[in-house]
C-alpha positions as CSV (number, residue, x, y, z in Angstrom):
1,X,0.0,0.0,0.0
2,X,1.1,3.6,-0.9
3,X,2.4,5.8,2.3
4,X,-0.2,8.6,0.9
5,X,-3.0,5.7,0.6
6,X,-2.2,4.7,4.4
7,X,-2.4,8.1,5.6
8,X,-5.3,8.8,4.2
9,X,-7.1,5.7,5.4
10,X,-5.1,6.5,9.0
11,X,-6.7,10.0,8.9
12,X,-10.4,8.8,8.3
13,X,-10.3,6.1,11.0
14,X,-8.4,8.3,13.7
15,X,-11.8,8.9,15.4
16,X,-14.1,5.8,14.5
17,X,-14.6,3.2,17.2
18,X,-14.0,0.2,15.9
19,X,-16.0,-2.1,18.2
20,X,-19.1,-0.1,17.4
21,X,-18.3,0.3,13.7
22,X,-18.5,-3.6,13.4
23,X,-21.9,-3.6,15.4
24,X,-23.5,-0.8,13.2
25,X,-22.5,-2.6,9.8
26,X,-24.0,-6.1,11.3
27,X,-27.1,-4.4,12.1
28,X,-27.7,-2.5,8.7
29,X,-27.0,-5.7,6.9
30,X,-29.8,-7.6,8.9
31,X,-31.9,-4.9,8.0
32,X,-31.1,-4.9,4.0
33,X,-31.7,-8.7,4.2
34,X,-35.0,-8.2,6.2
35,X,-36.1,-5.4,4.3
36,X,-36.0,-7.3,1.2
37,X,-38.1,-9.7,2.6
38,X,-40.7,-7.3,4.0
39,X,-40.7,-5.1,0.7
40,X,-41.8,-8.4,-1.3
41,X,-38.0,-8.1,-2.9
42,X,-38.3,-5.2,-4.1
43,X,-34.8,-3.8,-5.3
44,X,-35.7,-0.4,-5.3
45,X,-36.7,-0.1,-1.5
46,X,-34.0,-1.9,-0.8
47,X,-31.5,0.4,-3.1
48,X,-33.4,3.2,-1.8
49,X,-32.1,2.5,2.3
50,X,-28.7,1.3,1.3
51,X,-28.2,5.3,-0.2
52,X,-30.0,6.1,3.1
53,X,-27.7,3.7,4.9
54,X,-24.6,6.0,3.2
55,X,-25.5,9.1,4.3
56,X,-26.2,8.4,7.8
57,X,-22.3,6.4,7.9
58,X,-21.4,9.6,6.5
59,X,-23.3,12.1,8.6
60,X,-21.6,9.8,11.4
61,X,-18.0,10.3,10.4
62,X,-18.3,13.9,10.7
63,X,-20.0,13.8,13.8
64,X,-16.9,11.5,15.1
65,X,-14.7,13.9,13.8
66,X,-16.0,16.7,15.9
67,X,-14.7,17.2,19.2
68,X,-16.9,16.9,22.3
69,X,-16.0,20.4,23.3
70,X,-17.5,22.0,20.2
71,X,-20.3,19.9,20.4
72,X,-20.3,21.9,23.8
73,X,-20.1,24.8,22.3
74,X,-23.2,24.2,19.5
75,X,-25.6,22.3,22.0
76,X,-27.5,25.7,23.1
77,X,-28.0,26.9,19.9
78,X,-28.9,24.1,19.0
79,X,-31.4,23.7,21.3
80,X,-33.0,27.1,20.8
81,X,-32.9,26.6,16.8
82,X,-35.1,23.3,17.6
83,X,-37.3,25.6,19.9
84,X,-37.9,28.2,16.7
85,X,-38.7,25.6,14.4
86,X,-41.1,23.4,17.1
87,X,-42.8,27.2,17.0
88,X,-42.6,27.3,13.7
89,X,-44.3,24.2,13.0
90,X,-47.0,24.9,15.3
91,X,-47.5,28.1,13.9
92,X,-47.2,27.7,10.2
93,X,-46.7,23.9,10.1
94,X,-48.2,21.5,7.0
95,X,-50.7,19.0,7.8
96,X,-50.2,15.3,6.5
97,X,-52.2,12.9,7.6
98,X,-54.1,14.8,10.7
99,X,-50.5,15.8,12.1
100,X,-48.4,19.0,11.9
101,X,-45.6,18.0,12.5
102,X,-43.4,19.3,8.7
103,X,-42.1,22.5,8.4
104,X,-41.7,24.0,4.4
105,X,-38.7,26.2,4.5
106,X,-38.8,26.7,0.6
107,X,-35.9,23.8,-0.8
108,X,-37.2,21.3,1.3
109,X,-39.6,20.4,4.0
110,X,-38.0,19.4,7.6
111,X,-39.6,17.8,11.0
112,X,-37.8,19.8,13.8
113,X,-38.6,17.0,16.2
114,X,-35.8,14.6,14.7
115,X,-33.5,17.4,15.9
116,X,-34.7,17.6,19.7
117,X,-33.6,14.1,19.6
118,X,-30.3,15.1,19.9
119,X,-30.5,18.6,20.9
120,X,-31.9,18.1,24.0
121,X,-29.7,15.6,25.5
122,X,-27.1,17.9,24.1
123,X,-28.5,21.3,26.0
124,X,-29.5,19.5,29.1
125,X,-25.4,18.0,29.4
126,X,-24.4,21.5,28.8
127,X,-26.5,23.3,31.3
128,X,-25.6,20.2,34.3
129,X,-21.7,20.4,32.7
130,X,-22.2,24.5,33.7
131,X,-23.2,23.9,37.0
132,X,-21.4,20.8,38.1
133,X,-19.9,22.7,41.0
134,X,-22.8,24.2,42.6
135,X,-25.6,21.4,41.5
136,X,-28.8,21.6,43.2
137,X,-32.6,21.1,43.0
138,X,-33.3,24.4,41.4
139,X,-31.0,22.9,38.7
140,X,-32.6,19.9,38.0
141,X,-36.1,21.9,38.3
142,X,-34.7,24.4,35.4
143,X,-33.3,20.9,33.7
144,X,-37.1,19.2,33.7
145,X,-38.6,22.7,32.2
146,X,-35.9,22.4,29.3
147,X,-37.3,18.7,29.1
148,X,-40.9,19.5,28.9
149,X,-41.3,22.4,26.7
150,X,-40.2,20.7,23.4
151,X,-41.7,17.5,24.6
152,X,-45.1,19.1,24.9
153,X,-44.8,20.9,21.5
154,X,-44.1,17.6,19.8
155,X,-46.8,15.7,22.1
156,X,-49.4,18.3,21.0
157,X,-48.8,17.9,16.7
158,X,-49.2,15.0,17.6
159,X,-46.4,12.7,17.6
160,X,-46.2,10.3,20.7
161,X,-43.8,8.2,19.4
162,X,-41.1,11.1,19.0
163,X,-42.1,12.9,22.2
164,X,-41.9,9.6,24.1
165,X,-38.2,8.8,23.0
166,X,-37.2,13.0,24.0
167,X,-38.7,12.5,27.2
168,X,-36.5,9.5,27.5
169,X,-33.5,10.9,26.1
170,X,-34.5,14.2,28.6
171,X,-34.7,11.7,31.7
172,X,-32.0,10.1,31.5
173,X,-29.7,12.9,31.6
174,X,-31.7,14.2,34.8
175,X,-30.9,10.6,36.3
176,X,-27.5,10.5,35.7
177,X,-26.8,14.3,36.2
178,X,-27.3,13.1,39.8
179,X,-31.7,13.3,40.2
180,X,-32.2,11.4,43.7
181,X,-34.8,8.0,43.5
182,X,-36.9,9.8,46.6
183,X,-37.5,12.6,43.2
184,X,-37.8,10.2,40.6
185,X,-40.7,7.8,43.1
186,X,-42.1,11.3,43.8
187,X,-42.7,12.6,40.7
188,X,-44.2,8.8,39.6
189,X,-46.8,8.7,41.8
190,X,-47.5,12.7,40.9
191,X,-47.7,11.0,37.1
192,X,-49.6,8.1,38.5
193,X,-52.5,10.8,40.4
194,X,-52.3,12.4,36.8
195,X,-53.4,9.7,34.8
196,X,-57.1,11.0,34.6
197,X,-55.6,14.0,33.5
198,X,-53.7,13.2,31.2
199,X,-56.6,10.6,29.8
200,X,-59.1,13.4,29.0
201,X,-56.2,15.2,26.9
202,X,-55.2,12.5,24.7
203,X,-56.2,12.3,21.1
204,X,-59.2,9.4,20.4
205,X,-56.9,7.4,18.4
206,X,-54.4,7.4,21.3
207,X,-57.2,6.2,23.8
208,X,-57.9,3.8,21.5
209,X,-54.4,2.1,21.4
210,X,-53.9,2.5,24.9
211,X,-57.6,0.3,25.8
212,X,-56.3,-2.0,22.6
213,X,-53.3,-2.9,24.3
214,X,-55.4,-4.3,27.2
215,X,-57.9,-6.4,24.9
216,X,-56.2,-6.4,21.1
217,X,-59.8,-8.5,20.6
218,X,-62.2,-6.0,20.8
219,X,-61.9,-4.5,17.4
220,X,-59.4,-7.2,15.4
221,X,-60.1,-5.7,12.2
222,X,-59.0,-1.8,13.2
223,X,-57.4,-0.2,16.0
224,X,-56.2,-4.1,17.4
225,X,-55.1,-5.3,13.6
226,X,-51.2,-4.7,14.1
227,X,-51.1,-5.8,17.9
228,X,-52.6,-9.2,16.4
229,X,-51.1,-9.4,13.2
230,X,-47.6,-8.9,14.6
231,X,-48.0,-11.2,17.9
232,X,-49.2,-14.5,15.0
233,X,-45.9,-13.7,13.6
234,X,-43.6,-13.4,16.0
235,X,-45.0,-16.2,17.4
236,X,-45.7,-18.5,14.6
237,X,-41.8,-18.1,13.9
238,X,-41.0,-20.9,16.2
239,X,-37.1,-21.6,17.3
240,X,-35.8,-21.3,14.2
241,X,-38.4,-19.3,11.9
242,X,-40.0,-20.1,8.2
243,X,-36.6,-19.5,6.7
244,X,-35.9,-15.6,4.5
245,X,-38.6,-14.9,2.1
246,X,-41.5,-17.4,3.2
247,X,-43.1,-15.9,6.3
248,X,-46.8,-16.4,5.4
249,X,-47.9,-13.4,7.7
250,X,-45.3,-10.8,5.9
251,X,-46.1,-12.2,2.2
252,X,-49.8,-12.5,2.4
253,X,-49.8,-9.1,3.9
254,X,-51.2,-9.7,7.0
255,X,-48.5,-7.5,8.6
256,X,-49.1,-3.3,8.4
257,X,-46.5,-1.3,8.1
258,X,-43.9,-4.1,8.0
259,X,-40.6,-2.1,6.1
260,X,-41.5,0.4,9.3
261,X,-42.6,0.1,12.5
262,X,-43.3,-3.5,12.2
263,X,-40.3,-4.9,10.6
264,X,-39.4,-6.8,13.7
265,X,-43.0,-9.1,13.3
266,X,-41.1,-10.1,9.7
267,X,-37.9,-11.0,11.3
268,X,-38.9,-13.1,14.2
269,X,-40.9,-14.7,11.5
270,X,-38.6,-15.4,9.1
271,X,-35.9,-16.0,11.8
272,X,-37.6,-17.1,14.4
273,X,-36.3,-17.0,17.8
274,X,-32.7,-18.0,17.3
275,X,-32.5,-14.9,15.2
276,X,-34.5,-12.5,17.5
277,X,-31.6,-13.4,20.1
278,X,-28.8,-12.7,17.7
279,X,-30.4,-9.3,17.3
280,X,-30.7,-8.8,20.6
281,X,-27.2,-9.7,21.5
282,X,-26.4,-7.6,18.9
283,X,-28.4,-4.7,20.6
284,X,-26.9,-5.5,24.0
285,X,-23.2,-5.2,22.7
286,X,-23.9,-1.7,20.9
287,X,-25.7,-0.5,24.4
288,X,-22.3,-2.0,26.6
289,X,-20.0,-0.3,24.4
290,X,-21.8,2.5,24.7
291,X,-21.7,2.8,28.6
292,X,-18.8,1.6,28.9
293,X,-17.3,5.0,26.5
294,X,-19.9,6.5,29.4
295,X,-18.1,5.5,32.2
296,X,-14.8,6.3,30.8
297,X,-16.1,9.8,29.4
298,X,-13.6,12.5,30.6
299,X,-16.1,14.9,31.6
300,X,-19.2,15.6,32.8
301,X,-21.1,16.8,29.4
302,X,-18.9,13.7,27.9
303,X,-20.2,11.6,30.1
304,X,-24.1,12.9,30.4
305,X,-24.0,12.7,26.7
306,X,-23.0,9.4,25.9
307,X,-25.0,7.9,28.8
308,X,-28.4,10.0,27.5
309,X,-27.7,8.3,23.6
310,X,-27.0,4.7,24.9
311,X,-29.9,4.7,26.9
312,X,-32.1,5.8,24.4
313,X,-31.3,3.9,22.1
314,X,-31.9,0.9,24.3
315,X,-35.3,2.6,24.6
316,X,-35.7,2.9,20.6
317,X,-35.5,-0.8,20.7
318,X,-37.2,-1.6,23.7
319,X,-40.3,0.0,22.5
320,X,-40.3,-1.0,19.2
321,X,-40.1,-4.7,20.1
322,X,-42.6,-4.6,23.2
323,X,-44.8,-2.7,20.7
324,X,-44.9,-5.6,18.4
325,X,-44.7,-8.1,21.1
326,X,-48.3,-6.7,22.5
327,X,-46.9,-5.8,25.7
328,X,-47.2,-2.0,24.7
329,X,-49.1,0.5,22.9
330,X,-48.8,1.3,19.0
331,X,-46.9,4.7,19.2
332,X,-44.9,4.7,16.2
333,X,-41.3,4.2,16.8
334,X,-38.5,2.4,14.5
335,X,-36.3,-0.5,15.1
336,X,-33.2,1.3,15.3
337,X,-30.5,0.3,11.8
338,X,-33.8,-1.9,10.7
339,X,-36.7,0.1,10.1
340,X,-36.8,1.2,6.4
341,X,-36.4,5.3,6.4
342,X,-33.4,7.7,6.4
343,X,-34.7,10.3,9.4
344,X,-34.8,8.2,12.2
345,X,-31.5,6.1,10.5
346,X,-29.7,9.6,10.1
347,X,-30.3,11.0,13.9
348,X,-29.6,7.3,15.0
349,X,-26.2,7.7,13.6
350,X,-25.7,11.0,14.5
351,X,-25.5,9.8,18.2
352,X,-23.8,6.8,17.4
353,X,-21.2,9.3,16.0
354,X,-21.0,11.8,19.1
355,X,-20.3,8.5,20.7
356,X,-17.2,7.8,18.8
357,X,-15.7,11.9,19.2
358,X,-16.2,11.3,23.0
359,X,-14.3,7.3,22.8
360,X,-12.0,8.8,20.7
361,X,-10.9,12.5,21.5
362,X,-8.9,11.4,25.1
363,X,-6.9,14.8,25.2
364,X,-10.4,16.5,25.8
365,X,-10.4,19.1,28.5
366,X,-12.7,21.2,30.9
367,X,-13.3,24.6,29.0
């Protein structure tokens, strides 16, 4: 090899973890191979998220590439960009499908809420990273009210899938930014007391999953079709599945939405159980690596941030796959490097990237 060629190739692998570069490439590949499956072999789907698939390994490169103190630097702005734009879309937002949740800024149109997915971790490590030295409750009562605002804005276009996984991401950094349990069990049973509250301002359609979740039977041709459909095929899989390309459920299409939400229901078909595992120890070695660049994060916003991505994107999959396991509510959420689409496979990376700059920059210090 050329000295120029092995520069080159030292230079754009300086700040990629290796570990979770291997782990990232696995799980796209099982989703190519399930997505051909679940698209009836369609080439062009399939062509279509492997371009999708480039990008986001792109986007994460440069995200790698960027140190975690001017990630620092950019998380406010960030956040208050997301803030306009949430405004925005609730202001001047297009309607699709009974949602506003797009926003046409002339070239393209954008959904702001894929951005609070990473620029509220972001702001919340920043503001906890300011304050380290003189942390108290005020702090994390500031810290919540950064939470909530963009969470309610998304909650109210609606998207309950999205708003769920921010909450999440929000929570998390509370949690580990030091948020005693006596808090946490305090402000449950405050939630808990709420419930009848909260009931009479959900949307119909989100009532309707929520009582569908407890009795899938009651209407099995319309709001309790995909809880059924996908519970037959996961099930029906067996140990060792109906082999790729002959799950009955995915190919007579009994499955909805199955390059999407309910892409998992076509793999433990196909796959069966053996292969669920296998994707779930693949899951589980993504989520170690990432705590374990957590716990050797060199500072606080380092280590806020990478703890706030790893555990949502344990929460990504944990929803996805208890949503088509029946054991919770429809809410719209992708099976992280699996799912057919480039948005949520783009902000995926994106935080699979920051991870990388925070393993990989080591001469980081406190600014």
């Amino acid at each position: 090899m050329k000295p120029w060629i092995r520069r080159v190739s030292r230079r754009l692998a300086e700040h990629v973890d290796g570990a979770l570069l291997a782990a990232v490439l696995m799980a796209m590949a099982l989703g190519a191979v399930v997505l051909y499956s679940a698209s009836n072999a369609s080439v062009a789907r399939v062509t279509a998220q492997v371009m999708n698939m480039v990008v986001a390994l792109g986007i994460m490169w440069v995200f790698a590439n960027v140190a975690p103190q001017h990630l620092r630097r950019l998380a406010l702005p960030l956040y208050v960009l997301g803030l306009a734009l949430l405004a925005g879309v609730a202001l001047f937002g297009e309607v699709v499908n009974g949602a506003r949740r797009w926003l046409d800024i002339g070239v393209t149109r954008i959904q702001p809420s894929e951005l609070m997915k990473i620029a509220v971790p972001l702001a919340l490590a920043w503001y906890f990273d300011r304050y380290e030295a003189t942390l108290r409750l005020s702090n994390h009562a500031v810290g919540a009210l950064m939470l909530v605002v963009p969470v309610l804005l998304i909650a109210r276009q609606p998207d309950l899938g999205t708003a769920v996984l921010i909450a999440a991401s929000g929570f998390f950094v509370l949690y580990l930014a030091g948020l005693s349990w006596r808090i946490i069990g305090g402000l449950g049973a405050a939630g808990v007391a709420s419930l009848p509250l909260v009931w009479s301002l959900l949307h119909d359609y989100q009532r309707q999953r929520l009582l569908t979740l407890l009795d899938p039977s009651q209407d099995p041709l319309g709001a309790g079709y995909h809880t059924i459909q996908s519970t037959i095929a996961v099930g029906s899989g067996g140990l060792t599945g109906k082999g790729w390309l002959n799950g009955t459920q995915t190919h007579l299409d009994f499955i909805p939405e199955r390059t999407t939400d309910f892409v998992f229901a076509v793999f433990s078909e196909e796959f069966g159980l053996f292969g669920s595992v296998l994707l779930l120890a693949l899951f589980l070695f993504l989520i170690a690596r990432g705590m374990l660049i957590t716990a050797n994060a060199p500072t606080i916003f380092a280590r806020l941030t990478a703890g706030a991505i790893t555990l949502t994107f344990f929460t990504y999959a944990f929803v996805n796959m208890g949503m088509v396991s029946g054991i919770l509510p429809v809410v719209g959420v992708p099976l992280p490097f699996v799912s057919y689409g480039g948005t949520s496979l783009v902000s995926i990376c994106i935080g699979m990237g920051i991870l990388m700059s925070i393993a990989t920059h080591k001469k980081l210090v406190q600014t």
